[in-house]
C-alpha positions in Angstrom: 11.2 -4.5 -2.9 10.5 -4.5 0.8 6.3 -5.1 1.8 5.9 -4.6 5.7 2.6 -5.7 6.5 1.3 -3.9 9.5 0.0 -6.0 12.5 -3.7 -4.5 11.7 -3.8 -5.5 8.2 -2.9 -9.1 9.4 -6.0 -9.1 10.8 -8.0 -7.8 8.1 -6.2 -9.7 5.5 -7.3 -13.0 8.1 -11.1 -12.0 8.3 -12.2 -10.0 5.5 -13.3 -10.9 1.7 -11.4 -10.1 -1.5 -14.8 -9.5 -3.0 -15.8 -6.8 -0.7 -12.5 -4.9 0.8 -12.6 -1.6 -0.4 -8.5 -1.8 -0.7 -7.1 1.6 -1.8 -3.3 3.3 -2.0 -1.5 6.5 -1.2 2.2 7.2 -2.4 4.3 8.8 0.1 8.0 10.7 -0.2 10.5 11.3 2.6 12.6 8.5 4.7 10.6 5.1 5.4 10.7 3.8 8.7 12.1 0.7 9.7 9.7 -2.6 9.2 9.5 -3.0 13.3 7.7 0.8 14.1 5.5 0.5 10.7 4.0 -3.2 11.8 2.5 -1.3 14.9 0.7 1.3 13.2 -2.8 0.9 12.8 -4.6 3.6 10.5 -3.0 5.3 7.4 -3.5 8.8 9.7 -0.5 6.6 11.8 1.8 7.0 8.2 1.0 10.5 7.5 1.9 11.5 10.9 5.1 10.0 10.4 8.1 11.5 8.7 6.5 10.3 5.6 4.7 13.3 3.3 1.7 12.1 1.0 2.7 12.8 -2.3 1.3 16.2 -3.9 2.2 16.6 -7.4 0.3 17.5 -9.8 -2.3 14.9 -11.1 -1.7 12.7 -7.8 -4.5 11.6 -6.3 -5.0 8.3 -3.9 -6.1 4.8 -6.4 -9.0 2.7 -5.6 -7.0 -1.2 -6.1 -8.4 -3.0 -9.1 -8.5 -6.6 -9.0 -8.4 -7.7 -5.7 -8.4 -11.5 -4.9 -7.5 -13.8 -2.5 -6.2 -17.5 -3.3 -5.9 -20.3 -1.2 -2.8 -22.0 -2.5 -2.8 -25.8 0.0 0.7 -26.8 -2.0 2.6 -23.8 -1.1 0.6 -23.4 2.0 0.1 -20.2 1.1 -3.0 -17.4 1.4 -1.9 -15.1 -1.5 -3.4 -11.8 -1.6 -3.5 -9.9 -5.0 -4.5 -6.4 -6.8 -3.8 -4.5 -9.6 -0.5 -2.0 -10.2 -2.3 1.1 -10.3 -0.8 3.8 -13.1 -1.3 7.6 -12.2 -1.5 9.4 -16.0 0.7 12.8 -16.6 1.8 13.6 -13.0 3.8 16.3 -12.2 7.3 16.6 -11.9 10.0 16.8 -9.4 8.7 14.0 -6.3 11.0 10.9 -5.4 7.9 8.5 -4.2 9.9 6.2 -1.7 7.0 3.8 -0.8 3.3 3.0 -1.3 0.9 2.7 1.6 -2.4 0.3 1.1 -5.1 0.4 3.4 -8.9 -0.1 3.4 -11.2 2.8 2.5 -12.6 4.8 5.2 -13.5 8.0 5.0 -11.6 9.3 7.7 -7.8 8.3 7.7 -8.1 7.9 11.3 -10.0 5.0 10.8 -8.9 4.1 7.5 -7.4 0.8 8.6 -3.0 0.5 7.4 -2.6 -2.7 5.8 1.0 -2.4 4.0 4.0 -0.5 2.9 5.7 -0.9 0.6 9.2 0.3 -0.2 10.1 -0.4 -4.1 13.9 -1.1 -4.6 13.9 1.9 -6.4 12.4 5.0 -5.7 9.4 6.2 -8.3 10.5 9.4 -9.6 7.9 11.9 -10.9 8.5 13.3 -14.7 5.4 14.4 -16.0 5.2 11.1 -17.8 2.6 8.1 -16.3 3.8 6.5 -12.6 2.5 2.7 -12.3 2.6 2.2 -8.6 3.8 -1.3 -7.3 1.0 -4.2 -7.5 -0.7 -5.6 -4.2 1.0 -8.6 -3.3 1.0 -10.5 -0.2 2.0 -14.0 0.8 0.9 -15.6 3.7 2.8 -19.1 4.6 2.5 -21.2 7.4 5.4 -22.0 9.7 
């Protein structure tokens, strides 16, 4: 599992609270860039207007992240940012989801601020049964 984490969410991840960002996802299909062009991107509009498609199956719809916390981890010299895997019930057949993008809420995606992709090993194939997109996870260490 590959996380790139965009050059904007570096900053957000650096000044903003656990308690308050309004982190959500979007599951995407089609070829994912490489890590160097999706650091630059800024807004989640940036990733749809990429060769990436927002998924559209049936029962899809974008996930408001559960759990979000940040943890200060001084032996690791670590920040360690977590949130919930996110489960979509009963969604349609026939999409290959090839990564997850998380940003935080706005209501325009233009402004919607990019903080992550992510690119599972494996891709998340739709069946009609329940898809449990990948957890938020993201390690800071110093160098």
């Amino acid at each position: 599992m590959a996380v790139t984490v965009t050059n904007r969410g570096m900053q957000i991840l650096g000044t903003d609270n656990a308690a308050t960002l309004d982190l959500r996802v979007a599951a995407f299909t089609g070829t994912v860039p490489a890590a160097a062009t999706m650091r630059d991107w800024n807004f989640l509009s940036d990733a749809i207007a990429s060769a990436l498609v927002e998924a559209a199956a049936t029962n899809y719809a974008r996930q408001d992240v559960t759990g979000v916390a940040y943890t200060e981890n001084d032996t690791a010299d670590t920040n360690e940012w977590r949130g919930d895997a996110m489960t979509i019930n009963s969604v349609g057949a026939g999409e290959t989801w090839t990564c997850v993008a998380w940003y935080k809420f706005n209501a325009s995606d233009s402004a919607a601020d990019l903080i992550a992709i992510d690119e599972p090993a494996s891709p998340l194939v739709t069946n009609g049964g329940n898809v449990t997109l990948p957890a938020f996870v993201i390690d800071v260490q110093q160098q």
